[in-house]
C-alpha positions as CSV (number, residue, x, y, z in Angstrom):
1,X,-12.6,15.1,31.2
2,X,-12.7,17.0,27.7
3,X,-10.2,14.5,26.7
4,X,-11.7,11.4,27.9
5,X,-15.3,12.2,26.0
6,X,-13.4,12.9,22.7
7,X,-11.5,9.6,23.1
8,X,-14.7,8.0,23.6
9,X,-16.2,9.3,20.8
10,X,-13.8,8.0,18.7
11,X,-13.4,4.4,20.1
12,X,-17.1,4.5,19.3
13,X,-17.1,6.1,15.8
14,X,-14.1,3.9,14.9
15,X,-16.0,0.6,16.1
16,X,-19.4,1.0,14.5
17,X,-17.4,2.0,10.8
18,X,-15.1,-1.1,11.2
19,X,-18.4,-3.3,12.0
20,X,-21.0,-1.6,10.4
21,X,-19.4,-0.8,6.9
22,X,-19.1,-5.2,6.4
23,X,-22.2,-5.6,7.9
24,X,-24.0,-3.3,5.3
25,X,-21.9,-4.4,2.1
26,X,-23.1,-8.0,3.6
27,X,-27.1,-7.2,3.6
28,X,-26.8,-4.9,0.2
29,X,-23.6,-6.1,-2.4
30,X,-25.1,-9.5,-2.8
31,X,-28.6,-8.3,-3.7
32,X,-26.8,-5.7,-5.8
33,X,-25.3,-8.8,-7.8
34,X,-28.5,-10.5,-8.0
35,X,-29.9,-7.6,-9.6
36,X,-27.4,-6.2,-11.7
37,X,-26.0,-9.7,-13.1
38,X,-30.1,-10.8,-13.7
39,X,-30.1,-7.7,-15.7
40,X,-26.9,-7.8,-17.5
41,X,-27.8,-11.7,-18.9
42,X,-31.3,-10.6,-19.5
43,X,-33.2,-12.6,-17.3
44,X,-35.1,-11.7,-13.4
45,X,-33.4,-11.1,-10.6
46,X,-35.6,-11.4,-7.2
47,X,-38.5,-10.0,-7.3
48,X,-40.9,-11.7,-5.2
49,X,-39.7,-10.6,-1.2
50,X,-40.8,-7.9,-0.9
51,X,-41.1,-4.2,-3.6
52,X,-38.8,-5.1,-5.8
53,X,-36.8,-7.6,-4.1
54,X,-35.7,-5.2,-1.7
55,X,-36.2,-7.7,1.2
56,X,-35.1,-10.8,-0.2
57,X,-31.6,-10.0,1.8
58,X,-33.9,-10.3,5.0
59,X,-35.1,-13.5,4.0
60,X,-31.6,-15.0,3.6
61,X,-30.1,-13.6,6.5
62,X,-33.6,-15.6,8.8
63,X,-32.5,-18.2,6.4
64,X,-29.0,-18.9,7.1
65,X,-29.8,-18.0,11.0
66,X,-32.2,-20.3,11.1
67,X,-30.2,-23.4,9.7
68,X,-28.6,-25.9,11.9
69,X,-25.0,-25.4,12.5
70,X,-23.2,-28.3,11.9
71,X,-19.6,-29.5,12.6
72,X,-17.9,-31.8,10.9
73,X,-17.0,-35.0,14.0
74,X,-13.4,-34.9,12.3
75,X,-12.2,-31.3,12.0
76,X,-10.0,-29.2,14.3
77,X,-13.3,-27.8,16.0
78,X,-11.1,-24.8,17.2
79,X,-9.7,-24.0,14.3
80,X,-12.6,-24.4,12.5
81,X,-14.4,-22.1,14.4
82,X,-11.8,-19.5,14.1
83,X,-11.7,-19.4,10.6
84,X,-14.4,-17.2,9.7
85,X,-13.9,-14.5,12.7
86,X,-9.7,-14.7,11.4
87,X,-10.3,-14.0,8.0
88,X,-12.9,-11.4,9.4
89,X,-10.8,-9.4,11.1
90,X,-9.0,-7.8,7.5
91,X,-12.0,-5.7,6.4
92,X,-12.7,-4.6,10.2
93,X,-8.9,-3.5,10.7
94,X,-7.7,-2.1,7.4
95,X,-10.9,-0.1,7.2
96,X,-9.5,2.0,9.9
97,X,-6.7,4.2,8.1
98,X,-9.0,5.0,5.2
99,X,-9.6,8.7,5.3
100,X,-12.8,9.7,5.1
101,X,-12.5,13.2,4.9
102,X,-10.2,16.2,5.4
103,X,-10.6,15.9,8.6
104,X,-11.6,12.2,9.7
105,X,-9.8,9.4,10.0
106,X,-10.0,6.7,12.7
107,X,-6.3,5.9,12.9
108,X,-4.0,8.6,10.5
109,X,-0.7,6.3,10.1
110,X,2.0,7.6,8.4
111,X,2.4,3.7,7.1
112,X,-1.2,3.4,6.5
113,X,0.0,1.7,3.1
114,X,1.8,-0.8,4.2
115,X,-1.0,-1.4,7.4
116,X,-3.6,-2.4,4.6
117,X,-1.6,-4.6,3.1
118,X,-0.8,-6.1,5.8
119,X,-4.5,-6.6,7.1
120,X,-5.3,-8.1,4.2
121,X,-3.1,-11.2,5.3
122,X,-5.3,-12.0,7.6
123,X,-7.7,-13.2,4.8
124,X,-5.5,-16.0,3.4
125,X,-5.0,-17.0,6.3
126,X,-8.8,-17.4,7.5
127,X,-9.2,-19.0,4.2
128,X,-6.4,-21.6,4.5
129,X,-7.5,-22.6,8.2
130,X,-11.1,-23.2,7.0
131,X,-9.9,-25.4,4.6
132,X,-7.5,-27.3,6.4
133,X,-9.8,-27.3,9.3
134,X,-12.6,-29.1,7.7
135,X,-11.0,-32.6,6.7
136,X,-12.4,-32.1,3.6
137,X,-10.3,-32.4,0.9
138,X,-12.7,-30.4,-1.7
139,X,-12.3,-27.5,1.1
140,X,-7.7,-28.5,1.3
141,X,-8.0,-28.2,-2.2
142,X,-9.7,-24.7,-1.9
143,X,-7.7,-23.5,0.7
144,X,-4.7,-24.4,-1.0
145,X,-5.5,-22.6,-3.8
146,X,-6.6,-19.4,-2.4
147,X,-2.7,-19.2,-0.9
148,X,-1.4,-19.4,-4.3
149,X,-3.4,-17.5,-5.9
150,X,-3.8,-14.5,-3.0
151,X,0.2,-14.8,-2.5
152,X,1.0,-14.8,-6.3
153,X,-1.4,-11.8,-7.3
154,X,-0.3,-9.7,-3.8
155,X,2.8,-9.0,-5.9
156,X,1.5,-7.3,-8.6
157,X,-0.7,-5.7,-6.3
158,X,1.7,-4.4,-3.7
159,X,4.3,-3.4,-6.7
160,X,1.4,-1.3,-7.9
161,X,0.5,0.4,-4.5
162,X,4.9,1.2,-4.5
163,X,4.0,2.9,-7.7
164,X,1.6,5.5,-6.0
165,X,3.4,5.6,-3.0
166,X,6.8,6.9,-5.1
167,X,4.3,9.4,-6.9
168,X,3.4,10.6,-3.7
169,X,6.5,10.3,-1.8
170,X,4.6,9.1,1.7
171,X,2.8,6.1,2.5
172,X,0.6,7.9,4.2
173,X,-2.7,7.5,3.2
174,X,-4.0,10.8,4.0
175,X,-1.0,12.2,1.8
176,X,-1.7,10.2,-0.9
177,X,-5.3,11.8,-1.5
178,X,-3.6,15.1,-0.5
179,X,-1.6,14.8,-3.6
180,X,-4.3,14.2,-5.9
181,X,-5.8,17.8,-5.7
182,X,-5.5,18.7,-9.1
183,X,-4.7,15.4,-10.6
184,X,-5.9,11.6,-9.9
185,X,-3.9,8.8,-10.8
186,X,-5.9,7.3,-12.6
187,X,-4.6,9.6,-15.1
188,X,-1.3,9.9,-14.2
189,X,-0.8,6.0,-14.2
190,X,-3.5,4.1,-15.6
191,X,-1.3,1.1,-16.2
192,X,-1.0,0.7,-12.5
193,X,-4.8,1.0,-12.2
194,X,-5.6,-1.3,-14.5
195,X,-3.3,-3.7,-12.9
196,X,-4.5,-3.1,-9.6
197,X,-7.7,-4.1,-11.0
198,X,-6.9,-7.4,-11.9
199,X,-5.1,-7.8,-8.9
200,X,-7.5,-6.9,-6.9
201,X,-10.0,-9.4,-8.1
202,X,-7.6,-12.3,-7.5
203,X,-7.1,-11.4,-4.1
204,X,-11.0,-10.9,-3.7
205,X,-11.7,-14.3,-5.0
206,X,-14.0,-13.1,-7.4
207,X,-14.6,-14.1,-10.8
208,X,-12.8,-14.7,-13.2
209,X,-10.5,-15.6,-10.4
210,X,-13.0,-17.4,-8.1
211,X,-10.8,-20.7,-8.4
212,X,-10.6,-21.7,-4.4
213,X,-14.6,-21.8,-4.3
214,X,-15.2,-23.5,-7.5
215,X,-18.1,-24.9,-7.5
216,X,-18.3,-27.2,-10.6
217,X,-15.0,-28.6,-9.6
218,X,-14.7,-28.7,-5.9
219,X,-18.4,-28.4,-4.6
220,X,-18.0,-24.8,-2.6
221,X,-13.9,-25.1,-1.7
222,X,-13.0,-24.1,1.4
223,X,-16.4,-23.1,1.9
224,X,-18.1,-26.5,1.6
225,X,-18.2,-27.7,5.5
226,X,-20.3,-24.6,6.4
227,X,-23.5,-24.0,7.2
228,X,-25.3,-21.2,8.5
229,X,-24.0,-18.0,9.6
230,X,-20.7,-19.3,9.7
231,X,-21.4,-19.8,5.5
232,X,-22.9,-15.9,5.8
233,X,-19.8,-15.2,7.5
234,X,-17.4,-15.6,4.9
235,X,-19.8,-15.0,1.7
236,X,-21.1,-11.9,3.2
237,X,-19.3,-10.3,5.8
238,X,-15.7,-11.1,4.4
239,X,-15.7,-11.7,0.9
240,X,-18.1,-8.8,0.4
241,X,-15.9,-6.9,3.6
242,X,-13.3,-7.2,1.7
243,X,-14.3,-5.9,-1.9
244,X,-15.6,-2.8,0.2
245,X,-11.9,-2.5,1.5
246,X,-10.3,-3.0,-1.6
247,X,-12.7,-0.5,-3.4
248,X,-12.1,2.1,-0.8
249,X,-8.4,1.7,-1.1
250,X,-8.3,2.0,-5.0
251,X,-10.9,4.6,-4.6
252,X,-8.4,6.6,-2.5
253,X,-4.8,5.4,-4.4
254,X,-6.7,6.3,-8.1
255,X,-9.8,8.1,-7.6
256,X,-8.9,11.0,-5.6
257,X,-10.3,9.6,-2.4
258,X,-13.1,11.7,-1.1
259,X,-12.2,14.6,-3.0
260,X,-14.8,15.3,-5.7
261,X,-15.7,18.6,-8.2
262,X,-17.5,20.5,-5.8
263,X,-15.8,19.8,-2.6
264,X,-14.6,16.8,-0.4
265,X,-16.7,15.2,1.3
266,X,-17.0,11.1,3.0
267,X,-20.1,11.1,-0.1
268,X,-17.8,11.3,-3.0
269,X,-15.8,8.6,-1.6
270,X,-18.3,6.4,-0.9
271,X,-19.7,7.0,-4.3
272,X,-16.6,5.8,-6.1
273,X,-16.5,2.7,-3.9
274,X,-19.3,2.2,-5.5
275,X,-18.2,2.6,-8.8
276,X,-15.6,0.0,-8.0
277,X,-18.0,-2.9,-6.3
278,X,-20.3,-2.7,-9.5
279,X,-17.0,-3.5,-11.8
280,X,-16.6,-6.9,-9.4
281,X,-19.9,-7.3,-10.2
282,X,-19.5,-6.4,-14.3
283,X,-16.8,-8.8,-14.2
284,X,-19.0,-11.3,-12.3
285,X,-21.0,-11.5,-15.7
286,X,-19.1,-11.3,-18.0
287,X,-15.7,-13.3,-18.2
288,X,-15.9,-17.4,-17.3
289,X,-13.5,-18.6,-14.7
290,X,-10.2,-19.4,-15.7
291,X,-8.1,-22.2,-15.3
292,X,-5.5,-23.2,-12.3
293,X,-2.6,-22.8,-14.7
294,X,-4.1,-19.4,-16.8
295,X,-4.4,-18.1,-13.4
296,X,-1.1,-18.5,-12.0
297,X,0.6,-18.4,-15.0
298,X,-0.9,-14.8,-16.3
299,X,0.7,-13.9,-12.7
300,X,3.7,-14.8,-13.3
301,X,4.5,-14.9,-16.6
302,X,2.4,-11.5,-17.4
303,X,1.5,-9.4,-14.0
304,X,4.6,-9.2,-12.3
305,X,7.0,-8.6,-15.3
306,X,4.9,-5.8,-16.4
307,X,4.3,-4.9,-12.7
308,X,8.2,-4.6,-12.5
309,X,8.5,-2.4,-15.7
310,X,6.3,-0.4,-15.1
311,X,7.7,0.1,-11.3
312,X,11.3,0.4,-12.7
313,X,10.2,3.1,-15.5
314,X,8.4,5.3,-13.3
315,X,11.2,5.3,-10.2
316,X,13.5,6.2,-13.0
317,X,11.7,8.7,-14.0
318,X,11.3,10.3,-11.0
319,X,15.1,10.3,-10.5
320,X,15.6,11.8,-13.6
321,X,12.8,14.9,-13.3
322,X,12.4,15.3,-9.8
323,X,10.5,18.5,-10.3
324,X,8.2,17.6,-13.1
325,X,8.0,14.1,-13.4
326,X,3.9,14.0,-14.2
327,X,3.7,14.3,-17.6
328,X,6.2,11.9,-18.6
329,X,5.0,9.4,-16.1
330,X,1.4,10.1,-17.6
331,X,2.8,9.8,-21.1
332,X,4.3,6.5,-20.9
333,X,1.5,4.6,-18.7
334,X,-1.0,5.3,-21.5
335,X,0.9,4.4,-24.2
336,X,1.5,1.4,-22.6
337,X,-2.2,0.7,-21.9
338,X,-3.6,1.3,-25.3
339,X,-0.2,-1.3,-26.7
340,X,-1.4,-3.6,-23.9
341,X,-4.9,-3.4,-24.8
342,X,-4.0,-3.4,-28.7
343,X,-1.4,-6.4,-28.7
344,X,-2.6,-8.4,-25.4
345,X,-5.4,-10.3,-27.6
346,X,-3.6,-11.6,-30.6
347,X,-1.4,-12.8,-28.6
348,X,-3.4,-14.9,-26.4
349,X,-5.3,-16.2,-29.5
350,X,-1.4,-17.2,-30.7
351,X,-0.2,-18.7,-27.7
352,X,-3.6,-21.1,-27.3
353,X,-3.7,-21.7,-31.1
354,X,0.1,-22.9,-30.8
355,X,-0.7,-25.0,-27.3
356,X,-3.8,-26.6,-29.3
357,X,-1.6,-27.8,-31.9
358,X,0.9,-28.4,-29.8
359,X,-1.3,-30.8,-27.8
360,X,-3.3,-32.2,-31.1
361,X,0.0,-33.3,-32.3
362,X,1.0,-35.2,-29.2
């Protein structure tokens, strides 16, 4: 009986973190963007619903529930349906092998590394159906994009996550923060940080990388045919799901996970999580969106080479001090940062000068 209550227990915990933690980055991340971006140009964010603003994520949600859901007489009406409850299902899944404490975690795998990347899958996928579902082709055009850009910048980002995995020597999540008790890796490889970064916001769909949704060009992408909560569905509850998954995961690859100066606890986790959403937001206003070529071509031609190096120098490394292989490790991811950081803008200027001229003289 003992046994059956504590399983209970769990099924319940673990359901009400995989829903609720979407749900509340649904109602609160896109008023924190409203807010933080109005301030960051200098101009008003809401203000009006509400103290503050603080209910104007009310007023949308009555908004969208109260618009008429419409379906396109064309479309695979299954499949269009589907879409947004598919690509749903990577934020409520991969949330589950996140530890949350020392002692907490819905479902300890010792693969929980390769489980979240596989949940997050589930997102191109969603993404690609909604488009190709809509017999639209503004929204084809948007789900196509989203696979090349999600599949291109996975690379980088799973060769990154090998990185910490080889640090560690498990892919167990719950090993990984274990590791990190007197050292995060943010400071043991900040090169693979940085990259995971950039990665990261690709996969997320967020700008600068916010291509399959581009408004000025293709209306709202694969977004375009819907209306209502099925629209809050995938602008709230999965893209903002998923930037809450993918800041919890860097937060427990580079941050430490909930470990924290005084103690581990589920609050220092969630505190770097949010450290992480506000740099999707930073980087929401601040860079323009790039190109279709710039993006996939800064994946392949930049990302994944360096990706590569970097995963080739470390492993060999680690082969060649198996007991102390830290500080070397350490030593060469920041010096290739700062030469990265140092060299990566004259270059660019270069390269664009010389594709100007280039296409001045045709």
């Amino acid at each position: 009986m003992n046994w059956n209550l504590s399983f209970f227990e769990h099924l319940i915990a673990a359901v009400v973190i995989g829903l609720a933690a979407p749900a509340l980055s649904a109602i609160v991340f896109p008023f924190a963007v409203r807010r933080l971006s109005g301030f960051m140009s200098d101009r008003l964010g809401p203000n009006r619903v509400g103290p503050a603003g603080f209910l104007q994520p009310m007023a949308d949600f009555i908004k969208l529930l109260l618009k008429e859901d419409i379906t396109p007489s064309r479309s695979d009406r299954l499949l269009f349906m589907l879409a947004p409850a598919i690509a749903f299902v990577t934020p409520v899944i991969a949330i589950s092998v996140i530890p949350f404490s020392p002692g907490y975690t819905i479902a300890s795998l010792n693969v929980g590394l390769v489980f979240v990347v596989a949940a997050g899958s589930f997102a191109v996928l969603g993404i690609l159906l909604a488009g190709w579902a809509s017999h639209n082709k503004y929204s084809l055009l948007g789900g196509l994009r989203s696979v090349a850009q999600m599949i291109s910048y996975e690379i980088p980002l799973i060769f990154n996550i090998i990185i910490v995995a080889m640090l560690v020597g498990s892919l167990s999540l719950n090993d990984v923060v274990g590791a990190q008790g007197k050292v995060w890796y943010i400071a043991v490889q900040p090169l693979a940080f940085l990259f995971f970064i950039i990665a990261g916001m690709a996969e997320l769909n967020r700008t600068p990388f916010d291509l399959p949704e581009a408004e000025s060009e293709l209306v709202g992408g694969y977004m375009t045919e819907y209306g209502g909560m099925r629209f809050g569905f995938f602008y709230g509850l999965v893209e903002w799901g998923n930037a809450t998954i993918w800041s919890l995961t860097g937060a427990t690859l580079f941050l430490g996970g909930w470990r924290g100066p005084f103690g581990g606890s589920p609050g220092w986790l969630i505190l770097k999580m949010l450290v992480l959403v506000f740099v999707v937001i930073w980087f929401f206003a601040t860079f323009p969106r790039l190109q279709i070529d710039q993006l996939m071509g800064f994946a392949w031609k930049v990302l994944i080479p360096l990706s590569l190096v970097n995963l080739g120098v470390t492993g060999g490394l680690i082969i060649l001090l198996p007991d102390n292989f830290l500080p070397p490790v350490a030593a060469f991811s920041w010096v290739s940062v700062i030469v990265l950081v140092l060299l990566f803008p004259p270059v660019q200027r270069k390269l664009l000068l010389r594709k100007r001229l280039g296409k001045a003289a045709a």
